[in-house]
C-alpha positions as CSV (number, residue, x, y, z in Angstrom):
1,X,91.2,135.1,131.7
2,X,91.1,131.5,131.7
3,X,88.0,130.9,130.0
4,X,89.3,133.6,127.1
5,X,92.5,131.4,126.7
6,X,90.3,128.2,126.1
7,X,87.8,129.5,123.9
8,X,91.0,131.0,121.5
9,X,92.8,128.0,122.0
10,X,89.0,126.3,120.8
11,X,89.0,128.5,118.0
12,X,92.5,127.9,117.2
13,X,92.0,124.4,116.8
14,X,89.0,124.7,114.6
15,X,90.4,126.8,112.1
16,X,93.7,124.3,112.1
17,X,91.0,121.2,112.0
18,X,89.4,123.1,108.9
19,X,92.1,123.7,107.1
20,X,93.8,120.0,107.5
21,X,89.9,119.7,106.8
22,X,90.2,121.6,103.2
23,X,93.4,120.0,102.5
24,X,92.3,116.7,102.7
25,X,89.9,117.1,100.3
26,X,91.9,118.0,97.8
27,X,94.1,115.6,98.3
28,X,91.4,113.0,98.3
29,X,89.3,114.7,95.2
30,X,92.8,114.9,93.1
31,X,93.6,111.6,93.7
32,X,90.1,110.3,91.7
33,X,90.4,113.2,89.1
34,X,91.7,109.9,86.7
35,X,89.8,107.4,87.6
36,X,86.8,109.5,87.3
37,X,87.8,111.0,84.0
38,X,88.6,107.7,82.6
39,X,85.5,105.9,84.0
40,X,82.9,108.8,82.9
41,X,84.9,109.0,79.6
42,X,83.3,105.4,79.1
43,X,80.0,106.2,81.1
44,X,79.1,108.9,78.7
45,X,79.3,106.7,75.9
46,X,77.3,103.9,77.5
47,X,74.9,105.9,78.5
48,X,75.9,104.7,82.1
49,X,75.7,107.1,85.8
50,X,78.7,109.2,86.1
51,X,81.2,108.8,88.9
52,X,81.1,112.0,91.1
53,X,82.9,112.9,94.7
54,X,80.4,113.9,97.8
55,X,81.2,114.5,101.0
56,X,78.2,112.4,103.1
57,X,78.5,110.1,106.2
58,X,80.0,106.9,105.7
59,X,78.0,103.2,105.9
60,X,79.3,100.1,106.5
61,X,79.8,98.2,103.2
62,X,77.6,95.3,103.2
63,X,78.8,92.6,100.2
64,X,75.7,90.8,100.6
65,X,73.9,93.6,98.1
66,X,76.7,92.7,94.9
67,X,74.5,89.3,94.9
68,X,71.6,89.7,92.9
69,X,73.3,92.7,90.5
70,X,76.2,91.4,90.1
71,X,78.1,88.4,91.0
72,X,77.0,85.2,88.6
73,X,77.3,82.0,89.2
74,X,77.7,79.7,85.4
75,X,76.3,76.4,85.7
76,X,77.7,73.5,84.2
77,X,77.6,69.8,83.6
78,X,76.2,68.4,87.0
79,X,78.8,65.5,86.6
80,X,82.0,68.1,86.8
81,X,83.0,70.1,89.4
82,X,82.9,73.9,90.5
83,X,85.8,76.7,90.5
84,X,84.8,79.5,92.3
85,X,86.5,82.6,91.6
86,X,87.8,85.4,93.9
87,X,89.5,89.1,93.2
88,X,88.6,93.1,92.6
89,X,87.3,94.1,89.3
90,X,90.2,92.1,87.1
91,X,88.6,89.2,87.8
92,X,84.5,90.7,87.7
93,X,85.5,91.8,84.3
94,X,85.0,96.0,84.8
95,X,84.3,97.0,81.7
96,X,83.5,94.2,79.6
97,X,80.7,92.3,79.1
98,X,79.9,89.0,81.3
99,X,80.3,86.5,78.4
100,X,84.1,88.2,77.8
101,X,84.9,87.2,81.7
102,X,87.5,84.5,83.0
103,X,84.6,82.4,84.8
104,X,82.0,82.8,82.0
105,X,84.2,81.6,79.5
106,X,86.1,78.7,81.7
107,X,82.1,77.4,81.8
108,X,81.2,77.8,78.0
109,X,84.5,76.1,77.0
110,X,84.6,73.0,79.3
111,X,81.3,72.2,80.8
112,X,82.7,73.3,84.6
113,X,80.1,75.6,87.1
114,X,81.8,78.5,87.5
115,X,80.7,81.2,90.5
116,X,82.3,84.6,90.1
117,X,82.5,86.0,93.3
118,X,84.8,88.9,92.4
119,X,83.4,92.6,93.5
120,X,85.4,95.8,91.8
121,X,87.5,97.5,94.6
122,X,87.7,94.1,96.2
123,X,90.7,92.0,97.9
124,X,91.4,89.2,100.0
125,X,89.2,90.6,103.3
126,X,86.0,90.2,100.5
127,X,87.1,86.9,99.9
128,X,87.2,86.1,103.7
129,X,84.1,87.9,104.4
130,X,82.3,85.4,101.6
131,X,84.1,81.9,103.3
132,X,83.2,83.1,106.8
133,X,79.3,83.6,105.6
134,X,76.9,80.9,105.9
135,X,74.5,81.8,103.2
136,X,77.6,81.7,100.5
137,X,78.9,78.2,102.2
138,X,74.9,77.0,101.9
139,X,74.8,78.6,98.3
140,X,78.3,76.6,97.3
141,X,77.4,73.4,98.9
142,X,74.1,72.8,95.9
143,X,76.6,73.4,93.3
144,X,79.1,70.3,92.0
145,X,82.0,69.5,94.4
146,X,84.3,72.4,94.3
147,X,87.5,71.4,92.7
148,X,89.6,74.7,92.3
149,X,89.3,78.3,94.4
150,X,91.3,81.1,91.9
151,X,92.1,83.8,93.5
152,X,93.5,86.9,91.1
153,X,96.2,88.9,92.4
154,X,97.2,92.7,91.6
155,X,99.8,94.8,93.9
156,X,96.8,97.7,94.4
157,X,95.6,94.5,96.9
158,X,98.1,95.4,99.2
159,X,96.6,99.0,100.0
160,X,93.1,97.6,100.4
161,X,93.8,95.5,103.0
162,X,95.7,98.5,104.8
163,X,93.0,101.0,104.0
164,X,89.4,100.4,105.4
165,X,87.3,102.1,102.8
166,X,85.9,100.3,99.7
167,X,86.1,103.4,97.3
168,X,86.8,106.8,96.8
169,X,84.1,107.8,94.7
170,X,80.6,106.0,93.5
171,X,77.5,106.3,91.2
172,X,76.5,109.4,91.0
173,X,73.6,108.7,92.9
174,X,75.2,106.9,96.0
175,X,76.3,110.0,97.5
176,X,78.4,107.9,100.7
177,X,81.4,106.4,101.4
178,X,81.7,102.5,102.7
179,X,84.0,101.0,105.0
180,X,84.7,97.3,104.3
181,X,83.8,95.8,108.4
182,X,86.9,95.0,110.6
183,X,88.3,91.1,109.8
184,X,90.2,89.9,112.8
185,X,92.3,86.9,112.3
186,X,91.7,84.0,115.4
187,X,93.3,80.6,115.6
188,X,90.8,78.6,114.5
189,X,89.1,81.0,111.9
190,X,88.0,84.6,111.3
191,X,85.8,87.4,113.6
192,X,84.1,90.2,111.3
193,X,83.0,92.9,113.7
194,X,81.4,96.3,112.2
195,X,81.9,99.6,113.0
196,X,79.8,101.8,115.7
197,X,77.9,104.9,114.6
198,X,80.4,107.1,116.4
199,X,83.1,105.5,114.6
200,X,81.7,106.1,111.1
201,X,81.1,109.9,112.2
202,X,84.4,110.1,112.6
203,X,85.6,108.1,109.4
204,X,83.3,110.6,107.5
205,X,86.3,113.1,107.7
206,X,88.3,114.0,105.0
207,X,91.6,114.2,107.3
208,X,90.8,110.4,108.2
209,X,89.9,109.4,104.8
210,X,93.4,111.2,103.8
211,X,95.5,109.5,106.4
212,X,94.2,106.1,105.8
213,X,95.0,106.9,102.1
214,X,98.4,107.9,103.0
215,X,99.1,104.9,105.6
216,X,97.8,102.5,102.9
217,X,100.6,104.4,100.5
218,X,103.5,103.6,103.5
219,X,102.1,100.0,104.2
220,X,102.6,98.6,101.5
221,X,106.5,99.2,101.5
222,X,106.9,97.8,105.0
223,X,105.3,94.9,106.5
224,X,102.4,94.1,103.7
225,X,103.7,91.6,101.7
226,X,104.0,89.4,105.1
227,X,100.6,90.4,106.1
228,X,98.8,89.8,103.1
229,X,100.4,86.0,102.7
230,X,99.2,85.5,106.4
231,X,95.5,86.2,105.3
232,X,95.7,83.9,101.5
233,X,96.9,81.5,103.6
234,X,94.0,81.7,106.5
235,X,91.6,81.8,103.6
236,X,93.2,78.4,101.8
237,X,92.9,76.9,105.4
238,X,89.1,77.6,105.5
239,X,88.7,76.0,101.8
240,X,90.4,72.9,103.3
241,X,88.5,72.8,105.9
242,X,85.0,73.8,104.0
243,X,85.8,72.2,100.9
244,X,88.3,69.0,100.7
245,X,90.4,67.8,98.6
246,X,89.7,71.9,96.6
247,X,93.6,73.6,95.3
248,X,94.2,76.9,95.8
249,X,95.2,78.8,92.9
250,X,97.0,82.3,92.8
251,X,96.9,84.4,89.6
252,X,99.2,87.1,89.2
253,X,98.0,90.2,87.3
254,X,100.2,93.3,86.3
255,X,97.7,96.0,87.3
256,X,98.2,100.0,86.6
257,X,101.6,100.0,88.7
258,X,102.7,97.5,86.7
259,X,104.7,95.2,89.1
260,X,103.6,91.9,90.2
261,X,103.9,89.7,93.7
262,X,107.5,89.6,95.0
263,X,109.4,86.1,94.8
264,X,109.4,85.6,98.2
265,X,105.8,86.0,98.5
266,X,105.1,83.2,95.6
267,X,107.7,81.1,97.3
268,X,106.1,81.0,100.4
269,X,102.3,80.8,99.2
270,X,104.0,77.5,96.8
271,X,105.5,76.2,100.2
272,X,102.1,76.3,102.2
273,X,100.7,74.1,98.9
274,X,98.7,77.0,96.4
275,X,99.2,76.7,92.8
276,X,100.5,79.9,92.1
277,X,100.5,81.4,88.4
278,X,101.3,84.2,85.7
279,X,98.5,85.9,83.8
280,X,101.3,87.0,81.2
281,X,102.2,82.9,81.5
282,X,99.0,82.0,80.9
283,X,98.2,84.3,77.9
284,X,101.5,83.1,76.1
285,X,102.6,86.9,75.7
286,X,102.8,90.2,77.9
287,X,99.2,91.8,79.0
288,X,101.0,95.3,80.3
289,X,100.3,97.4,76.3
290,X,97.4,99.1,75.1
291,X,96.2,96.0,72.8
292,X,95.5,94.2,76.5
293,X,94.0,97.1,78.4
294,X,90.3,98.1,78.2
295,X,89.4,101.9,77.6
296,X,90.4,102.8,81.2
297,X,93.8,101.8,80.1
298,X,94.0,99.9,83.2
299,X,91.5,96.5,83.2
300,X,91.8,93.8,81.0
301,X,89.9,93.8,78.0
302,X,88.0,90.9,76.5
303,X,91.2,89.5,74.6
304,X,93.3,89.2,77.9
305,X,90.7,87.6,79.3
306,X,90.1,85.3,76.5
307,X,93.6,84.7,76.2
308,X,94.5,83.8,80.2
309,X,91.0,81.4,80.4
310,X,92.6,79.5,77.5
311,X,96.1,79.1,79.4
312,X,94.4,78.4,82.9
313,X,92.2,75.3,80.4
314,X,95.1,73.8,79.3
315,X,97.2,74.3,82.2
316,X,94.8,72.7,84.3
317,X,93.4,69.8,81.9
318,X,89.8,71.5,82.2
């Protein structure tokens, strides 16, 4: 008797598991159907790999392999200085071309090395992975004397540092999830520590992937903003320490929710000495409309970005 009341209550929980199974993955799918429409919409006609959704086992995402495809590092006048620059895809320049970016024109236009360390779906943890990693210090360190760290801000930041995985879709031909590695914060700097193998089984879930999506939604109205200052503010203590004498600057980007940083937050980042700015400020008119957004709708597009490098030149006395 007791052995027929486990195996129902087994079977019982499987078919509940399933269906919170099923749910989640059209919770998880439906939440993509825009990005993915948008994104293909310009894929098609730039003969590029569509986005798709797969269900495959999860990998832990390694930012060491944006190096050589992506991120560019501008060199300048060996007599200047460098400004490295930090974000998600606002600041990579999704969708437009590399000479149309913030770093690739701040170097044209003034002489100044510019590294553009930005990755799309990125946030602060990237930017602490990158100063915790010796090969990026070592890469920095035959460059000019760094001068200026830019960091660009958009709210969707807040849910990234609250949800562990890099994406919700990819390439058509990456059929896997990635989990950005766990960044503790420690007194005197930062421990990254990867998931297991049994963990990433059990990541590979939809019902996981759904809750951390839904968590991420809740976070950000609670505790985040205090959170995310804590870890801009670890980061600015490494640049001291790596790079002395650097400033810290904060730009702040309307992104497709569009609100921006709370006062408090840029009150406290200005207390604890960062340079903290406003895209719109810098461009010398709003950046929210269509004649700012790229075909997405979303990212900049190459005027916005021409327009904010021009304000961040003068502002600065590049």
């Amino acid at each position: 008797m007791m052995k027929k009341i486990l195996l129902l209550n087994l079977i019982t929980i499987f078919i509940i598991f399933c269906i919170l199974e099923f749910i989640s993955y059209i919770y998880i799918r439906n939440d993509a159907a825009e990005y993915m429409q948008n994104s293909n919409k310009y894929a098609k006609e730039n003969n590029l790999p569509l986005y798709t959704q797969r269900y495959a086992t999860v990998r832990v995402y390694n930012q060491k392999n944006f190096e050589s495809v992506l991120r560019k590092t501008q060199l300048g006048d060996s007599n200047k200085y460098t400004m490295i620059f930090f974000g998600c895809s606002y600041m990579f320049g999704f969708l437009e071309e590399e000479e149309n970016t913030i770093p690739y024109i701040i170097n044209k236009k003034t002489g100044i090395t510019t590294v553009n360390q930005a990755i799309p779906g990125g946030s602060i943890l990237n930017t602490l992975y990158d100063l915790n990693d010796d090969d990026f210090y070592n890469k920095i360190t035959k460059l000019p004397t760094v001068k200026y760290i830019v960091y660009l801000y958009i709210t969707d930041h807040i849910n990234r540092i609250a949800n562990p995985y890099r994406a919700t879709i990819t390439k058509s031909d990456n059929a896997f999830y990635e989990v950005n590695p766990k960044i503790e914060i420690k007194e005197k700097g930062i421990e990254i520590k990867h998931y297991s193998k049994i963990e990433r089984l059990f990541m590979s879930l939809y019902t996981v992937k759904a809750y951390h999506y839904l968590y991420s939604n809740r976070f950000k109205h609670t505790d985040s903003q205090t959170e995310f200052n804590n870890l801009l503010i670890k980061a600015k203590q490494i640049t001291d320490n790596k790079f002395p004498g650097s400033k810290f600057i904060v730009i702040l980007y309307k992104d497709g929710g569009h609100t921006i940083m709370s006062q408090n937050q840029q009150d406290e980042l200005k207390q604890k000495g960062f340079i903290v700015l406003s895209a719109e400020e810098l461009a010398g008119h709003e950046l929210d409309s269509a004649n700012w957004r790229a075909q997405d709708k979303e990212h900049p597009n190459a005027e916005a970005f021409k327009d904010v490098s021009a304000g961040l030149i003068n502002i600065l006395n590049l």
